[in-house]
N, C-alpha and C positions, 0 to 999 in steps of 0.2 A: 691126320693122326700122328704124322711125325715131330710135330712141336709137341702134343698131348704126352706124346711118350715120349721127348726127352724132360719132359716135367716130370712123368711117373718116376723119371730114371733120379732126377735129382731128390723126389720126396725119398728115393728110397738111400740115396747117399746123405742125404742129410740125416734122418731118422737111425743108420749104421752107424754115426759117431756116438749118438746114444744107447744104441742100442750092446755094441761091441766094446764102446769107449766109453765108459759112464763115467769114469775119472777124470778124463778130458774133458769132456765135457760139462761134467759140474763146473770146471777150472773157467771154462769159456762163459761160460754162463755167469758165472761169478755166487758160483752156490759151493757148501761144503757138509759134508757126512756130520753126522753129531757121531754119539757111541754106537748109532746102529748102523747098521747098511741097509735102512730100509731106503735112502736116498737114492742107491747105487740100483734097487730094484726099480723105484720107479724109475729113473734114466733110460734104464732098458724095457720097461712099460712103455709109460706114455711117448717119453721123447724119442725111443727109438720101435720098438718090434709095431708099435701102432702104425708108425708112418713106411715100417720098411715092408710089412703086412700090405698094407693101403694101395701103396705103388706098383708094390709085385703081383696083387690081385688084375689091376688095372692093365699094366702090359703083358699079362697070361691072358683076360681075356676078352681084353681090346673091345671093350663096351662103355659106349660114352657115358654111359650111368657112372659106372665107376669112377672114371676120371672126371669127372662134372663133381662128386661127392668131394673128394680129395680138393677140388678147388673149394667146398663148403667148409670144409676141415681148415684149410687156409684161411679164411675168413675170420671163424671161430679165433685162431690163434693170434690172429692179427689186431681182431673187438680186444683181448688178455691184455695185447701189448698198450693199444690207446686207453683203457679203465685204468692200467698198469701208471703211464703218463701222469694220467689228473689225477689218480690218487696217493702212488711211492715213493713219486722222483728218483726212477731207477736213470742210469747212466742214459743219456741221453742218443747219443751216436749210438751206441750198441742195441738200442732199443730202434732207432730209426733205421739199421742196416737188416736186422733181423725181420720187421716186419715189415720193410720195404723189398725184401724176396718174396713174404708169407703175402703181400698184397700183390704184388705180381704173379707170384703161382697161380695164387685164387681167381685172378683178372684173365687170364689167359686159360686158364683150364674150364673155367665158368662159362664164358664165351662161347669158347670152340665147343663144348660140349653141351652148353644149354637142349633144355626139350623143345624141340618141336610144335 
């Protein structure tokens, strides 16, 4: 359980730039606010309270379910980035560091926590 949970530990430090930093984060990401701040909401939606949600659920209550899902969630984000590939031509390196963690998370959490 102790690689499971320093994974938990990273979905949730990853998830806190968005969630806490949404302006950094848009920056990193290479996104920007129009007139509204509905940008700024979802930062701290999706890309962040989801994932810091996700991982703090997981190491409170140390149920492989949990942490197995959060490898599912990784996956999910990882399919975004490869459709992302063949159909945007978003920056390439950035796109292969970001979902070369998100396949790793997923690969390692899936694993160790597969069912039975």
């Amino acid at each position: 359980m102790i690689v499971s949970n320093i994974c938990a530990i990273l979905t949730i430090a990853f998830g806190a730039f968005g969630f806490l930093a949404p302006r950094y984060t848009l920056g990193a990401l290479d996104l920007a606010t129009t007139a509204s701040t509905m940008g700024l909401s979802e930062m701290r939606a999706s890309v962040g309270g989801l994932f810091v949600v996700m991982g703090a659920h997981a190491l409170a209550t140390q149920q492989k379910e949990a942490f197995f899902f959060i490898g599912i969630a990784f996956v999910g984000a990882a399919l975004g980035r490869v459709v992302s590939l063949a159909l945007d031509s978003p920056p390439f390196m950035k796109v292969a560091v970001f979902g070369g963690i998100e396949i790793a998370l997923a690969v390692v959490l899936i694993y160790l926590n597969r069912p039975t």
